[in-house]
C-alpha positions in Angstrom: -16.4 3.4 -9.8 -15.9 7.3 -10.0 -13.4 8.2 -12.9 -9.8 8.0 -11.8 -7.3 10.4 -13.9 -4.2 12.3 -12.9 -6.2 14.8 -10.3 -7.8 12.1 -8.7 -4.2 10.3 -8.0 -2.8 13.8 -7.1 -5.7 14.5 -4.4 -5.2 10.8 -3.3 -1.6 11.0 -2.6 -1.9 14.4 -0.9 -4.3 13.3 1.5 -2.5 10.1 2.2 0.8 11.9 2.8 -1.6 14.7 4.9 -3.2 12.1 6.9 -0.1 9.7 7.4 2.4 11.4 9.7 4.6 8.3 9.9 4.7 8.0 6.0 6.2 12.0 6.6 8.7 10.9 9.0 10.1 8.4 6.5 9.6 10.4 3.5 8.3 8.3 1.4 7.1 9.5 -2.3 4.6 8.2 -4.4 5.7 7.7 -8.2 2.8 6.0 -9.8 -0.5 5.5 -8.2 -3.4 3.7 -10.1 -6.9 1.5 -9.1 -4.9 -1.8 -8.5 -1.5 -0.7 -8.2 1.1 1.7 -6.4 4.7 2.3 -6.6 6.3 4.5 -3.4 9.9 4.7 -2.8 11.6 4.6 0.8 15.0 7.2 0.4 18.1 6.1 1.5 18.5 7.6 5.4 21.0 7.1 8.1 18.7 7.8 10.1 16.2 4.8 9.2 19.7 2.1 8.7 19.6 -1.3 9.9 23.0 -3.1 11.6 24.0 -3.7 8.4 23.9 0.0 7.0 20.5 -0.6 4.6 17.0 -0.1 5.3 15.6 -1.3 8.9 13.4 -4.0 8.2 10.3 -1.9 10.1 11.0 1.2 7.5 10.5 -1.3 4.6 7.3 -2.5 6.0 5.8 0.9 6.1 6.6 1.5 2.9 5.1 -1.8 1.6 1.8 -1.3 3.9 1.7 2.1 2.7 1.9 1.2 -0.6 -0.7 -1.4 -0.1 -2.9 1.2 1.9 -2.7 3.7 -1.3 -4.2 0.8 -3.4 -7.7 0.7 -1.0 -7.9 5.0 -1.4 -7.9 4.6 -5.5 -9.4 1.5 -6.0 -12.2 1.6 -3.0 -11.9 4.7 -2.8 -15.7 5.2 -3.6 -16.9 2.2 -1.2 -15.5 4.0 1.8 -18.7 5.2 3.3 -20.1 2.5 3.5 -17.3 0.4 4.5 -14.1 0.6 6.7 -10.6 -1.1 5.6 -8.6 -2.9 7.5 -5.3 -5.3 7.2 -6.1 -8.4 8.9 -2.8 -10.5 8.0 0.7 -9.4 6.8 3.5 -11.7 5.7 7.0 -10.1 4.8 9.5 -12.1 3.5 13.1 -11.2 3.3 15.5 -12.8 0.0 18.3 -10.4 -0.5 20.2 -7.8 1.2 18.7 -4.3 0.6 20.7 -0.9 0.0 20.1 2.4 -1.0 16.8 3.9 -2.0 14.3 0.7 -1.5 11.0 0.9 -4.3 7.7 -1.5 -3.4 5.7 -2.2 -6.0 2.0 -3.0 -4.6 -0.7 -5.2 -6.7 -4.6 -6.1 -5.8 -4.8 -9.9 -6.0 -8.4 -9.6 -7.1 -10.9 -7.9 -9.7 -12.3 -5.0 -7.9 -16.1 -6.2 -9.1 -15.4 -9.0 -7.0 -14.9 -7.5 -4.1 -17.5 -5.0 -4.3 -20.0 -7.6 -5.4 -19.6 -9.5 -1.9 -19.7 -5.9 0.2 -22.9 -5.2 -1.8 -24.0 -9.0 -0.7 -23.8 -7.8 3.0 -20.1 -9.6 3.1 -16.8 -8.8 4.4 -14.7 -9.4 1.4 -11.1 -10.3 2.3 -8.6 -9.5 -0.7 -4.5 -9.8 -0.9 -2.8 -6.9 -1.5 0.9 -8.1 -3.0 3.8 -5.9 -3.0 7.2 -6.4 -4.3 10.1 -4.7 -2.6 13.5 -3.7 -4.8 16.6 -1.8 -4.9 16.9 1.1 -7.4 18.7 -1.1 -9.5 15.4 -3.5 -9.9 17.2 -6.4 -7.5 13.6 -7.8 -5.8 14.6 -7.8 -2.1 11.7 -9.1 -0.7 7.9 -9.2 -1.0 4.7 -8.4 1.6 1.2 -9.6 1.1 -1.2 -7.6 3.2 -4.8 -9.2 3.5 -7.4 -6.2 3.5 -10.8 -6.7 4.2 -13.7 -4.0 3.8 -15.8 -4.5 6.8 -19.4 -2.9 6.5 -20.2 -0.2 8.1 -23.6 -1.0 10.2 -24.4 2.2 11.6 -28.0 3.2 10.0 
């Protein structure tokens, strides 16, 4: 893997927030972005308000998924021409009611060398992708797993 420092997390985030208009229209922010993990926030809108007056559950997925998403730009980052990422399964579970600003916390659920190791086998590795979901205050609202895969890319 390439080295990752604090330009290589800046470009990341840029071109995600660039290539992402959806991520825009929410306004999600990244606060920490690392190989294997992300933390993004989801602002407290009107606009994006369930029944209830807190986050609709579809504005919390994006910003689980995107977190989750952010993880396969600075972890894979370097496999990505040879190999397209996709989300094959998503689970979202809900345990508390969620208010205000909403955090996700996203974590690979398997060593990178793993992963690459069965891509460079001719594979298509699957991997987890786990992301907690909380309220400014810390309260864990609910959690995502997003299975990824890396499916080789045949062409040539």
């Amino acid at each position: 893997m390439t080295a990752f420092n604090a330009e290589t997390a800046e470009q990341i985030k840029a071109g995600f927030l660039a290539t992402v208009p959806f991520v825009r229209t929410l306004g999600l922010r990244f606060e920490e972005l690392e190989p294997g993990r992300s933390v993004m926030r989801l602002p407290d809108e009107p606009a994006h308000h369930n029944h209830i007056g807190g986050p609709h559950a579809g504005a919390m997925f994006t910003l689980a998924e995107s977190a989750s998403g952010s993880i396969i730009l600075s972890t894979f980052g370097d496999q990505l021409d040879r190999a397209v990422p996709l989300p094959t399964t998503v689970t979202q579970t809900f345990e508390k009611v969620a208010m205000g600003d909403m955090v996700a916390e996203a974590r690979l659920g398997r060593p990178r060398e793993e992963v690459v190791a069965e891509l460079d086998a001719g594979k298509r590795p699957e991997f987890p992708v786990e992301v907690e979901l909380r309220t400014e205050d810390g309260t864990v609202t609910g959690h995502v797993t997003v299975i990824w895969t890396l499916k080789p890319d045949r062409k040539g």
